[in-house]
C-alpha positions as CSV (number, residue, x, y, z in Angstrom):
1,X,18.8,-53.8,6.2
2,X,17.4,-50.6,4.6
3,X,21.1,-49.0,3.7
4,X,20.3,-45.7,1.4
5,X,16.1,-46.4,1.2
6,X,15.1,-42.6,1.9
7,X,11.2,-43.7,1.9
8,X,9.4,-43.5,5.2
9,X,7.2,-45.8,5.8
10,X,5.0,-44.4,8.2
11,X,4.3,-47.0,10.3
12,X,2.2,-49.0,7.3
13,X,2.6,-51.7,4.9
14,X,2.9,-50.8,1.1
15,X,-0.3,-51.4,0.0
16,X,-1.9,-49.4,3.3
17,X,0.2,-46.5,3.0
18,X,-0.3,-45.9,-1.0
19,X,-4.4,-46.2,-0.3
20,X,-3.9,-43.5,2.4
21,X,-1.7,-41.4,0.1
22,X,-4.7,-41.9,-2.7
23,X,-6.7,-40.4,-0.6
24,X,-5.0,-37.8,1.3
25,X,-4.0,-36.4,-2.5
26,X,-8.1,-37.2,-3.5
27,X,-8.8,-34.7,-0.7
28,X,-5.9,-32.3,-1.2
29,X,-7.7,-31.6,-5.1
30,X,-11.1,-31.2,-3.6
31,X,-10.5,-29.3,-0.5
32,X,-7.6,-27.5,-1.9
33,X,-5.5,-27.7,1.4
34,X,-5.7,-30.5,4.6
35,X,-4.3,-30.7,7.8
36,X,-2.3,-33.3,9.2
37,X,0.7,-34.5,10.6
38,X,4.1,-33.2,9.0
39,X,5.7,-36.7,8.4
40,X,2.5,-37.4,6.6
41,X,2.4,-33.7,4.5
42,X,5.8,-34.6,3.5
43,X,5.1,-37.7,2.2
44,X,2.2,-36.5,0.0
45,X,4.2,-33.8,-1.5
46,X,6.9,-36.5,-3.0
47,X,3.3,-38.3,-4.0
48,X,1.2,-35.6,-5.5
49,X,3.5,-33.4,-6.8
50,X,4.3,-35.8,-10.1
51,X,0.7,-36.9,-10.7
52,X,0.2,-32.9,-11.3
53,X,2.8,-32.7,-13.7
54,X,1.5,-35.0,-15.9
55,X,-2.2,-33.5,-15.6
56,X,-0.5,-30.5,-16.9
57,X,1.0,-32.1,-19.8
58,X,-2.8,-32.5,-21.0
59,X,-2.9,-29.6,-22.7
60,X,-0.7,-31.3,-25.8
61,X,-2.7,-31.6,-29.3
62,X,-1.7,-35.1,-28.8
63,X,-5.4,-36.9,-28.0
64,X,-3.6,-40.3,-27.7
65,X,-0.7,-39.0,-24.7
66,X,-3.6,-37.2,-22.9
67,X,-5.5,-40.2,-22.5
68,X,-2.4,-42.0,-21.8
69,X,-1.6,-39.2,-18.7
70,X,-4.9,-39.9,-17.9
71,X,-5.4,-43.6,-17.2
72,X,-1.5,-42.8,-15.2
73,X,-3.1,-40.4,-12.6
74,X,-6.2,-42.7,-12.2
75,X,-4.2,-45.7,-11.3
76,X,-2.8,-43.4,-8.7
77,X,-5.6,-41.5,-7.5
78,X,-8.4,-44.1,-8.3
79,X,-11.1,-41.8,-8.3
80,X,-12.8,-40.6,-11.1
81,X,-14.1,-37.1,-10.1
82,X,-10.7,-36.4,-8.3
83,X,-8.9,-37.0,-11.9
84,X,-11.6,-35.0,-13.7
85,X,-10.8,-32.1,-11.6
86,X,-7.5,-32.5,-11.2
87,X,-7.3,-32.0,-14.9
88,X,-9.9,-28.9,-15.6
89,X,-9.5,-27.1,-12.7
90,X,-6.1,-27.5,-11.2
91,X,-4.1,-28.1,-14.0
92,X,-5.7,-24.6,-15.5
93,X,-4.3,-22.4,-12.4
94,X,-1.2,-24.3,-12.3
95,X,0.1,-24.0,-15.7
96,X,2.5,-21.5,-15.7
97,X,4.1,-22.7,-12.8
98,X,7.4,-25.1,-12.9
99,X,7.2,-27.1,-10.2
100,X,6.3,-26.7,-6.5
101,X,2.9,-26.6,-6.7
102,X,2.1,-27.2,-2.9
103,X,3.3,-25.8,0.3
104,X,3.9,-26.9,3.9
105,X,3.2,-24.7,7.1
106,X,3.8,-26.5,10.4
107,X,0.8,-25.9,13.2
108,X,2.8,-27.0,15.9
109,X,1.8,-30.1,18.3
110,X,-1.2,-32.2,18.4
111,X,-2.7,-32.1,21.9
112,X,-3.4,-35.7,22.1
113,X,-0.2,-37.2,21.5
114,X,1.9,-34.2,20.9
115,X,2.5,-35.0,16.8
116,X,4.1,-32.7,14.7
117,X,1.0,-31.3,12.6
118,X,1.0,-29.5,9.6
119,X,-1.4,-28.0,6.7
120,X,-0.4,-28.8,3.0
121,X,-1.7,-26.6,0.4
122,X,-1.5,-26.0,-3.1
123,X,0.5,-22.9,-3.5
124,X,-1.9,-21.0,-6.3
125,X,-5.3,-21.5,-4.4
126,X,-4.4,-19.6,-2.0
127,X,-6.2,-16.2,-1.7
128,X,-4.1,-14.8,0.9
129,X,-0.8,-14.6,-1.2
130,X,-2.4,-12.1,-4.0
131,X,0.0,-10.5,-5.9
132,X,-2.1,-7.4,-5.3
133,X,-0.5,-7.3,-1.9
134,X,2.9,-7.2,-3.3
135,X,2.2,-4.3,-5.4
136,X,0.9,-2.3,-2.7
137,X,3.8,-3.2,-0.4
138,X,5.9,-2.0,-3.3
139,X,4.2,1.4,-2.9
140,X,4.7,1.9,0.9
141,X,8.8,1.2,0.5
142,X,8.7,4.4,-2.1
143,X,7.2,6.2,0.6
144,X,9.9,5.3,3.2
145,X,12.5,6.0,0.7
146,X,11.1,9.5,0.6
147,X,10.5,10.1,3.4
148,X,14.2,10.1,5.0
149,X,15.1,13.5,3.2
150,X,12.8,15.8,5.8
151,X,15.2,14.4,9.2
152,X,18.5,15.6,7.5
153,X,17.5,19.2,7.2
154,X,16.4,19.3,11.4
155,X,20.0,17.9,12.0
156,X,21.6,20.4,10.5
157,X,19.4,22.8,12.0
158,X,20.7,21.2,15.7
159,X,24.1,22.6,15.4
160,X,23.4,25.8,15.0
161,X,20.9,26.4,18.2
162,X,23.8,24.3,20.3
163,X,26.3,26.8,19.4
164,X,24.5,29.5,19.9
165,X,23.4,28.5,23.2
166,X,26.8,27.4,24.1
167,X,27.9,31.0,23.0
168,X,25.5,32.5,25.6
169,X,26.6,30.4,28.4
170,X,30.2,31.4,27.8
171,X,29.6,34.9,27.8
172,X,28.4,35.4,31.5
173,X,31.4,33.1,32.6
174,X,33.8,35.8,30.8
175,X,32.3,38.7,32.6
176,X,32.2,37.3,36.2
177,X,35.8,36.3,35.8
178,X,37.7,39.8,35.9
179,X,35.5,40.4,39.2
180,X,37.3,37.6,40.8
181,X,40.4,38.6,40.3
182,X,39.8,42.4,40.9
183,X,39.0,40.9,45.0
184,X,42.3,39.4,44.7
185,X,44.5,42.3,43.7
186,X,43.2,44.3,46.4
187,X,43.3,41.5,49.2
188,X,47.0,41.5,48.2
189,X,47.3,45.0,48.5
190,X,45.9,45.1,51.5
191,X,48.2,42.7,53.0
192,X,51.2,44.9,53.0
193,X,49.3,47.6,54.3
194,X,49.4,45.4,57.4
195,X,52.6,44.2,58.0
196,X,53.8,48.1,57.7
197,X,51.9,48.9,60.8
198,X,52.9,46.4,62.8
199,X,56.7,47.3,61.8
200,X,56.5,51.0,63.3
201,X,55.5,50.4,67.1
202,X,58.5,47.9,67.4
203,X,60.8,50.4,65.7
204,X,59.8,53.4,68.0
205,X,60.1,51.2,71.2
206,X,63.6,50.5,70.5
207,X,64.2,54.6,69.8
208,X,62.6,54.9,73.4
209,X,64.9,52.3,75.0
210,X,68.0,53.6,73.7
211,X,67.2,57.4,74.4
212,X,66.6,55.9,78.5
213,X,70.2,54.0,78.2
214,X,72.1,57.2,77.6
215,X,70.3,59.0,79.9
């Protein structure tokens, strides 16, 4: 049973799987960056990530401790012109860094078989990342930060033509309304008028029907 063991062994025995770890980290210092799958990337960062740590303790006035992290990394890497350029060139660009030297971006799946791939990096070899970039992005968020203060002044413009054209609707409502009610007065007075003259002829044909009783 394998209670607690972390390790993945890809599919290999120990002595296959530290060769292809040699080299995958041989290649990662030459090229800079590989591709491959993500179980594999994983496993060389827990691999290659030490062995640079103790290139970078080379640069110690002890002669006999640089040697000695020397003949280390060789008995990892076992080759000679990976180790010589781990120490002059990568341990140079990395020296101010604590840790974390490389970086993992997953590619999504391999055609053939679907595997998870990915492309493992060192993190300051990478010309994309410049900080030149971050200073100019820097630059552009002061200009949004600016730029905000123009807006405010057109919406308190807004206001001021909505009342005003709320003010000239209003008025022609005001003067068509005494109009209105000006018809109604006179319909009403009208109405009287009316009844008035329908009253009379009844009241004179019952004068005329009483005067023909007596007679």
């Amino acid at each position: 049973m394998r209670h607690g063991k972390k390790i993945n062994h890809l599919s290999r025995t120990a002595s296959h799987r530290s060769a292809m770890l040699a080299n995958m980290a041989c290649s990662l210092i030459e090229h800079k960056r590989i591709q491959t799958t993500t179980a594999k990337a994983k496993a060389l960062k827990r691999f290659v990530e030490p062995i640079i740590t103790k290139a970078k303790a080379e640069n110690n006035d002890n002669v006999e401790r640089n040697t000695h992290n020397r003949r280390i990394v060789f008995s990892y890497l076992r080759n000679k012109e990976a180790v010589s350029q781990l120490f002059a060139e990568v341990a140079e660009k990395v020296a101010d860094r604590p840790g974390g030297y490389t970086r993992i971006i997953k590619l999504g799946n391999r055609l053939g078989d679907n595997a998870d791939m990915a492309l493992i990096e060192l993190v300051d070899f990478n010309e994309t990342y410049d900080t030149g970039a971050k200073k100019k992005s820097t630059r552009r968020r002061k200009k949004t930060a600016d730029a905000p203060a123009q807006p405010a002044a057109t919406k308190e413009e807004a206001p001021v033509e909505e009342v005003a054209a709320t003010e000239e609707v209003a008025a022609p409502e005001a003067d068509a309304a005494p109009e209105v009610e000006v018809a109604t007065e006179e319909s009403v007075a009208e109405e009287p008028k009316a009844e008035e003259s329908t009253e009379e002829p009844s009241s004179e044909a019952d004068d005329d029907t009483k005067k023909d009783a007596a007679e």
